[in-house]
C-alpha positions in Angstrom: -4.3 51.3 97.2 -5.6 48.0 95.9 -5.8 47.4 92.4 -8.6 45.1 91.7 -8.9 45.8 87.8 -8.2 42.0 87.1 -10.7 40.8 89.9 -13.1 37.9 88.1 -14.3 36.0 91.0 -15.4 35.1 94.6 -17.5 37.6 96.0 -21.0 38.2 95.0 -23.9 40.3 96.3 -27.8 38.9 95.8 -30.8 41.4 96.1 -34.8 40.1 96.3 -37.0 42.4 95.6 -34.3 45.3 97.0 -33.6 43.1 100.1 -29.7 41.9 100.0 -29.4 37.9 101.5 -26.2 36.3 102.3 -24.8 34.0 99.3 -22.9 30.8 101.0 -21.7 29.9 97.4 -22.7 28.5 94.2 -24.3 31.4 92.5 -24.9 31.0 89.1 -27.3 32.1 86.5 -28.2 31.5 82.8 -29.2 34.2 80.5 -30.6 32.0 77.1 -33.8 32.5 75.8 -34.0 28.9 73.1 -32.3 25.3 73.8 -31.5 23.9 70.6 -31.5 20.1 70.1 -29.8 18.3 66.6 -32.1 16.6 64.7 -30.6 13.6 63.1 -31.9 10.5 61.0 -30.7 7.4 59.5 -29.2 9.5 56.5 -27.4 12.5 58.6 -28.5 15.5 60.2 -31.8 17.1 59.2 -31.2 20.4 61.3 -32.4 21.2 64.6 -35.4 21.9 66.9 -35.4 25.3 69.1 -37.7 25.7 72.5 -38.4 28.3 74.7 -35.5 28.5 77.4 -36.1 30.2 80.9 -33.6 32.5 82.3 -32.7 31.7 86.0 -30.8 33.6 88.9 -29.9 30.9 91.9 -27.1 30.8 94.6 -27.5 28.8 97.9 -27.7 31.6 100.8 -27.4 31.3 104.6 -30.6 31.4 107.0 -29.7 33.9 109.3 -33.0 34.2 111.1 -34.3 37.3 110.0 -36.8 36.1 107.6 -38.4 33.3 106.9 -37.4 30.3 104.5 -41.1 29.0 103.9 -41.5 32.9 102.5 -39.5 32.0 99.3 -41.4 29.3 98.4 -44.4 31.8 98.0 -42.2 34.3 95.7 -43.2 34.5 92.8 -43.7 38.2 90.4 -39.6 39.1 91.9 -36.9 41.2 91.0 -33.6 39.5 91.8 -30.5 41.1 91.0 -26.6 39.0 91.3 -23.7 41.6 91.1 -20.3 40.2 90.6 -16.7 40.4 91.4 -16.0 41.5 88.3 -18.9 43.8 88.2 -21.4 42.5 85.8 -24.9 42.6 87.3 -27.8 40.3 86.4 -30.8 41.2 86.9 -34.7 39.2 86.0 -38.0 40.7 86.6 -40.9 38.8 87.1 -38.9 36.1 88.1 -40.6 33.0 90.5 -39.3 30.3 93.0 -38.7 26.3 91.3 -38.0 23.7 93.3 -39.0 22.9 96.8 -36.6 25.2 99.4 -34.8 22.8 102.1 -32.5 23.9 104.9 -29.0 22.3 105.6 -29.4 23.2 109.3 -25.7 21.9 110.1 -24.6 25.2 107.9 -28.0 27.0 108.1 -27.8 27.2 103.9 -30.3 26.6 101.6 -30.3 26.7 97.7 -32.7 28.6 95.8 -33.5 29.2 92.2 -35.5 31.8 90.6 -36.8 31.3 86.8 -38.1 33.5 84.2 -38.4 35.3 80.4 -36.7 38.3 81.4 -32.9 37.6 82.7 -30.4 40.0 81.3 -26.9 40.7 82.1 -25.4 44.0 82.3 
């Protein structure tokens, strides 16, 4: 029996709105919630400004002809959901589409990115 108890990496499994798409590679996501800049002036640092930081879920996935590409440019109100090898899931609600979706049609990939307030890891 194989023992995959020390299993990090490699495979992945990406879910839209319950609907499971093939991830090519690069699947990534980022669960902060502030970016925080250093504020500095002539005499040292002052301290620092914090903003409002989406989440995001995005991996680039393979166009296998059973949907259409142009659809995920119109997504926007989603549940995405990116299980990993080593079995943490991340999951955003109310997620949307950013960035304009374009097809590598050499490897029939494309990358797509999904931001929002609610991204949590699990």
């Amino acid at each position: 029996m194989a023992d995959n108890s020390r299993r990090l990496a490699g495979l992945v499994w990406l879910w839209i709105e319950g609907v499971e798409y093939e991830v090519v590679s690069q699947p990534q996501y980022g669960v902060s919630s502030v970016t925080r800049t250093t504020l500095a002036s002539m005499r040292g640092v002052s301290g620092y400004s914090e903003t409002p930081k989406p989440g995001f879920i995005a991996a680039t996935i393979r166009d296998d002809g059973t949907f259409n590409v142009r659809d995920f440019q119109d997504m926007t109100n989603v549940s995405v959901t990116l299980q990993l090898a080593n079995g943490k899931r991340i999951s955003g609600t109310g997620l949307w589409t950013v960035e304009a979706v374009e097809v590598d049609s050499t490897e029939a990939t494309f990358a797509v990115r999904f931001e929002g307030e609610d991204v949590r890891e699990g």
